[in-house]
Each structure stands twice: as structure tokens, then as C-alpha cells.
C-alpha positions, 0 to 999 in steps of 0.5 A: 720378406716373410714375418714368420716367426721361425724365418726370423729366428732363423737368421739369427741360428749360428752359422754353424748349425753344429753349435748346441741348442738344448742339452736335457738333465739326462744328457741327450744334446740336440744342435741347431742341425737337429732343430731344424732336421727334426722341426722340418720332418714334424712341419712336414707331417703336419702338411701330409696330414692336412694342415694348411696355413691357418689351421691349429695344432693343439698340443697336450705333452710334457716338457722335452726338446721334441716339444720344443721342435712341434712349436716349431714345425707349426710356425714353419708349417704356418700353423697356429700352435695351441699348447694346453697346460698338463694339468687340464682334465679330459673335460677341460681339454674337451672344451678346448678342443671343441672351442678350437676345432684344431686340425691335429692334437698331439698328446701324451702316449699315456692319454691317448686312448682316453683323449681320443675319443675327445678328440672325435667328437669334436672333429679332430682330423688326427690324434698323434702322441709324444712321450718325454724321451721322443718317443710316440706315433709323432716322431715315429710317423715323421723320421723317415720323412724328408727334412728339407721343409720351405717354411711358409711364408706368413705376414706380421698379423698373421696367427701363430699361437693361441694361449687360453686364460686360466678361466677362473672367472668364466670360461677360458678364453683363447688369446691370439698372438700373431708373428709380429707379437712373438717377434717385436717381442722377443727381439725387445726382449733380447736387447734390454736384457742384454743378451751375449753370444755366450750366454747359456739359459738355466730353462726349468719353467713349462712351455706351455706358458708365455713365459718358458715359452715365448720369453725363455726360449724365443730369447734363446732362438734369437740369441743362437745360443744354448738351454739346459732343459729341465723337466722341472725346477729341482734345487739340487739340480739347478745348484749344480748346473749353475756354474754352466750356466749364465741366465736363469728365468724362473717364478718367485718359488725357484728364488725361495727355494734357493734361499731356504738351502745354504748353498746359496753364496756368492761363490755359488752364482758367480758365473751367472750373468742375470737372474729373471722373474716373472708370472707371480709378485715377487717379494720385496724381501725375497728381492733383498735377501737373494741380493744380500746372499749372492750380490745379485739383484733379480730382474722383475718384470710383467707381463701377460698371456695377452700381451707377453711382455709390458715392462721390465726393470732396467739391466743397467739401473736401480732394480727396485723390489716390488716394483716391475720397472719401466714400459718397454720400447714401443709399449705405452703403459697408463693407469686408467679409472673404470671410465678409461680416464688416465691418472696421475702419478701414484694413483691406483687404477686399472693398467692398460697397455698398447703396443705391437706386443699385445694380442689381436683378441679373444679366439671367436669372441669378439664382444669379448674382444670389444670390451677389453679394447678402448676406442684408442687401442688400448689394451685393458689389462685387469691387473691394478696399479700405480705409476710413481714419480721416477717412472716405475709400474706398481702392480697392487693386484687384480682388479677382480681381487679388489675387496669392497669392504663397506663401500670402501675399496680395499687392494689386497697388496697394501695389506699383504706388504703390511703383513710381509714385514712383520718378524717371522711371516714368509708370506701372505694373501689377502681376500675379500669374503661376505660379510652380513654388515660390510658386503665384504670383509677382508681376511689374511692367510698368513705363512709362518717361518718354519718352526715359528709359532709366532705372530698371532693373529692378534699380532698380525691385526695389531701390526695393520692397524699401526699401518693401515686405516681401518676398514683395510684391517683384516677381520679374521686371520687365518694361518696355513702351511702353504698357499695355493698356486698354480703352475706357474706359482701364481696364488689362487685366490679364488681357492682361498674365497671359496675356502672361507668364504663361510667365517662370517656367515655366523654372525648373519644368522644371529 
């Protein structure tokens, strides 16, 4: 039997292929027939163009259905799809491109003249576009092509995707992931979080992210059953499709926003069944608040574009804010020193993880690939952590985060609860600058409640102190409107370092 992704999420498709698959905001219904009509005349498309087991179709479009149904024509075709962020610039998508060597590239009708030429130069056989509404030369090309489409048979390590890092140490890097990584993965997913037939999915994150992509609906094309397809998460709308709704996915910033609008009750989540977060840490008092305010405790879980899923706190079980649960079935998860020596409980160190989940490697960089492996397969995660006695996994941070501040190493996510705590922060980000005397010094941006003019900086230093040893005490900080994120509501803390990296360069020249 083949190990196709698409095979297998299509024996899970309703057996009537009339039932629904994504109603969009704007009221367009799509059914499991039109998935497979569409995404059968896309994979044909790309055949006629070429495209052969193996080949990359990369992909640069806005959130709709038909973007849905080309990641699926491209797992039918036994193409690896590569979709890029909407955010990238032409330089950006030059490099992937050119890194890629994609057989097609599919953009937004708006970029094409200008990604055309890109595309040229780096070899690209076909430039086809898509709008929001289905519109483009894609859809245009294929709707008179046959629909009925055999789905290449493909074996579990065979590639079905490529995900490039952010890149905000170095070049991005493209992360492999094969059938069997998509597949063990989704159908994990789908039973530990509990999945019911009737389920409807409240989908307002990106898809060109593992996490609206090969969580939200991977789970959903398992689960042959329906999405509200958002282009983007929107209070008012998401209040008024909740009652339809059972589950929702989303970032630490969905669940704040719904907090920040009076809305939020008990009455008003009544008929959701379960509440996911992921991509970012969520505060512990986001967590607590969100469960005072609606009787819901939201689902915490972590993974990465590398490995999609790791661990997931329990459906069935004590969800414990700020921590992201337990191991999921067949993944291995151990903390480790720089030497790959395992730790014991409670001890911070650097997360590794094993699994059929996790990626096969870096796209063309295979000495890349050897340092991120251990002997034994372990797969090295960067993100530090800590394992504590009942079994749950703490992420404190990223290990290229880690301040060493006089030889000391400080994990900005001890600092950041501290400060968290105090009365009127909503949230803050520890990092690491250069100092003259330390090597590195640790400095606080602090988020106040609005309207609050408090606490000081005095009263957040003092407040650490009282907490924490000295050498982890922010000296200096600094009070902003907003942090920066990126998409998928993650702080850029390498945009906070370089915004102040300067504050003690003073005291270097004195």
C-alpha cells in the first residue's frame, strides 16, 4: 500500500463525498467532491507540466481553499511541496528558488511580473499564478483538465514537503519531511486530542506554517470533517463563528486578544470542545485567566518545523500552564548537555527528540544535517528545557537565547516569569547585549497594561531581586508598546538585541 499522504487521508474522506470540507468567511462551500475534483485537475497540471515524482512545487499565495487543494495536488502528483511565507521578499524568494531548483512556482497574480524574472534565472520551468478568490492561470489552466488523477504511489520516506527555517541565525535552511513524518504524525495527533466526527475546526492560522498546515488541517483531512477558513484571525469574526464551531488552533495572540474583549464568557465557548496552542509560549497567566473567564483550559503543546509535533499536554488530565505536557506516543524526549550527556530531572539542558516524526535532514546540507543528529538519532532541538518529576517538558528558551552574562548562563524565561508576575506587566522579553565588563548583559522589555504607567523600571529590578540571583537581574529596562513577533506570534529576539545592543557601550568608552 502506498505511504502517500493523500492515500491515507483519503480513506479517511466521508463516504459521502458531498459532506463539507471548508466554508471560507465570505460564504463559498467547498465539499470532499470538489477537494478531490479540484486537487485532482491541479496534480494533473503539474504532471502536464513536467513534474515528476520527486520534483518541488514551491509555492508563494495567500491563505484560500484552492491553496489548500495545490498542497494536495502536489502529495497526489508525488511532488514535494514547498510553501514559502507571504512575508518573503523577491531577494528572499530568489534564494529559495534558487536553493530549491523547483520544477513550477505558483504566486500571487500581483507578483507575478515581478517573480517571474526570479524565477528564470533560477531555472524554474513554469510560473503559474493564484489569487484569494481562485483565481490565476493555475485554476484557469486546469478547469477543463480531467479530474480523474491516479495518486502516485509513494513509499514512507519518500519527501512530501520542504519547510525553510526563519534563518535569523544564517541562511535558511530546508527542512525535509517525508509521508511517514506527515502521516505518523497527524494520525497521533488525531487521537490524543480526541477527534469526534462532528467536530468543526475554527482554522485562522497560515498555511505555509507547520502548524495551520500540517496540524490544523492534516488533523481535519484524517477526521473527514469541516473548517471555517479564515484569511486571518479577527476577534469579531472568531466571536461570531464560535457557536458553529468545536475546535480552535491558534497563537498566544488569538487567546489574548479574546481576553482583552468582554465577550469572552463562559456562555460564549459553550459549545467548543477544545482549545490548541502552539508556535509561541503561552503565559502561564494568559492559561489561568482564559480558564477563569470560560471554564476552558487551553491545550499547550510543542513542536517544530523540523519534527512538527513532540509533546502535547493530556486531552484527559492536569493541562499545566507553562508547561507543554508530555512526550507523544513513539516520540522519545530527553534533555542533554552540549557533550549529548542526558540529564536528570529538573535539570535544564538542551531538548532532543526521536521519533518518526522528526525530519530526514536539511535540503542539500548534509554537514548541517550531521551536526543536528547525535550518533543514536537523536534529533538536537536548540529549544532548552527541563523535564520535572511528574513527567512534564518545560521549555525555558532557545539555547541561541542563553545570556552569559560574567560567565554565568542566564535562560531568559526565569527572568521573563519573574516579571510576568508583577501587577500591571502583560509581558516581557529578556536578552542578552554586550557589555564592557560582563561580556553580556541582560536587558528586560517590559509590556504594561494599558493605561498603567506602572511598574518602573526600579520596581521591575527590585521585584528580580527578591526572586532571582544577582547576576540574572536585568541591568536595564526598557518599556515598549508591543514586541516584535513574527508571523506566527513568536518574539524576534534577535530584533530586540539589535535594537539595544548599544545601552552599555557608554560605559565601554569611559
Amino acid at each position: 500500500m502506498s505511504a502517500n499522504f493523500y492515500a491515507l487521508a483519503e480513506s479517511r474522506f466521508p463516504a459521502d463525498r458531498a459532506a463539507p470540507f471548508i466554508e471560507t468567511e465570505d460564504g463559498r462551500r467547498y465539499s470532499y467532491a470538489d477537494l478531490e475534483t479540484i486537487s485532482g485537475r491541479y496534480a494533473r497540471l503539474l504532471t502536464d507540466l513536467g513534474v515528476v515524482k520527486g520534483d518541488r512545487v514551491a509555492v508563494q499565495v495567500e491563505k484560500s481553499p484552492e491553496a489548500v487543494f495545490l498542497y494536495l495536488a502536489c502529495l497526489r502528483a508525488g511532488a514535494a511541496y514547498l510553501p514559502l511565507n507571504t512575508a518573503y521578499t523577491r531577494a528572499e524568494i530568489e534564494y529559495f528558488l534558487t536553493d530549491a531548483e523547483p520544477r513550477v512556482f505558483v504566486c500571487r497574480p500581483d507578483s507575478e511580473a515581478a517573480l517571474r524574472e526570479v524565477a528564470g534565472k533560477a531555472g524554474v520551468g513554469a510560473v503559474l499564478t493564484l489569487g484569494t478568490d481562485g483565481e490565476g492561470s493555475l485554476p484557469e489552466r486546469a478547469r477543463w483538465l480531467d479530474s480523474a488523477y491516479d495518486t502516485v504511489a509513494c513509499g514512507p520516506d519518500d519527501l512530501a514537503a520542504i519547510l525553510y527555517t526563519s534563518g535569523t541565525t544564517g541562511r535558511s535552511k530546508g527542512a525535509m519531511l517525508s509521508h511517514r513524518n506527515l502521516g505518523s504524525n497527524a494520525l497521533t495527533l488525531h487521537k490524543v486530542w480526541g477527534f469526534q466526527p462532528n467536530d468543526v475546526l475554527l482554522h485562522a492560522l497560515p498555511i505555509f506554517h507547520t502548524h495551520g498546515l500540517f496540524v490544523a488541517i492534516n488533523c481535519m483531512l484524517l477526521n473527514g470533517s469541516s473548517m471555517l477558513f479564515l484569511p486571518k484571525f479577527d476577534a469579531d469574526t472568531a466571536f461570531r463563528l464560535l457557536p458553529r464551531a468545536t475546535v480552535m488552533m491558534g497563537v498566544p495572540t488569538f487567546y489574548t486578544r479574546l481576553l482583552a474583549d468582554a465577550r469572552l464568557t463562559r456562555e460564549a465557548t459553550a459549545h467548543m470542545r477544545l482549545f490548541v496552542s502552539g508556535s509561541a509560549p503561552l503565559l502561564a497567566e494568559t492559561h489561568r485567566e482564559f480558564q477563569e473567564r470560560t471554564g476552558h483550559a487551553i491545550l499547550e503543546r510543542y513542536g517544530m518545523t523540523e519534527t512538527c509535533m513532540n509533546t502535547s499536554n493530556p486531552l484527559d488530565g492536569d493541562r499545566v500552564p507553562g508547561t507543554v505536557g508530555f512526550p507523544l506516543p513513539e516520540v522519545e524526549v530527553r534533555v542533554c548537555d552540549d557533550q549529548g550527556t542526558v540529564l536528570g530531572t529538573g535539570e535544564i539542558g538542551v531538548i532532543e527528540v526521536k521519533g518518526p516524526n522528526v525530519f530526514s535532514g536539511y535540503w542539500r546540507m548534509p554537514e548541517k544535517t550531521e551536526q543536528e543528529f547525535r550518533p543514536d538519532g537523536f534529533f538536537i532541538t536548540g529549544d532548552v528545557g527541563r523535564i520535572d518529576a511528574r513527567g512534564y517538558v518545560h521549555i525555558v528558551g532557545r539555547a541561541k537565547d542563553l545570556v552569559i552574562s560574567g560567565g554565568f548562563n542566564v535562560y531568559p524565561k526565569e527572568v521573563e516569569t519573574v516579571i510576568d508576575g508583577i501587577d500591571g506587566v502583560v509581558e516581557s522579553a529578556v536578552v542578552g547585549v554586550p557589555h564592557p565588563d560582563f561580556g553580556e548583559a541582560v536587558v528586560a522589555v517590559v509590556l504594561r497594561k494599558p493605561g498603567r504607567t506602572d511598574p518602573t523600571a526600579q520596581a521591575v529590578v527590585a521585584a528580580c531581586k527578591e526572586q532571582l540571583a544577582n547576576y540574572k537581574v536585568p541591568k536595564a529596562v526598557f518599556f515598549a508598546e508591543e514586541l516584535p513577533r513574527n508571523t506566527m506570534g513568536k518574539v524576534q529576539k534577535n530584533l530586540l538585541r539589535d535594537q539595544h545592543k548599544g545601552t552599555f557601550a557608554a560605559q565601554a568608552v569611559a
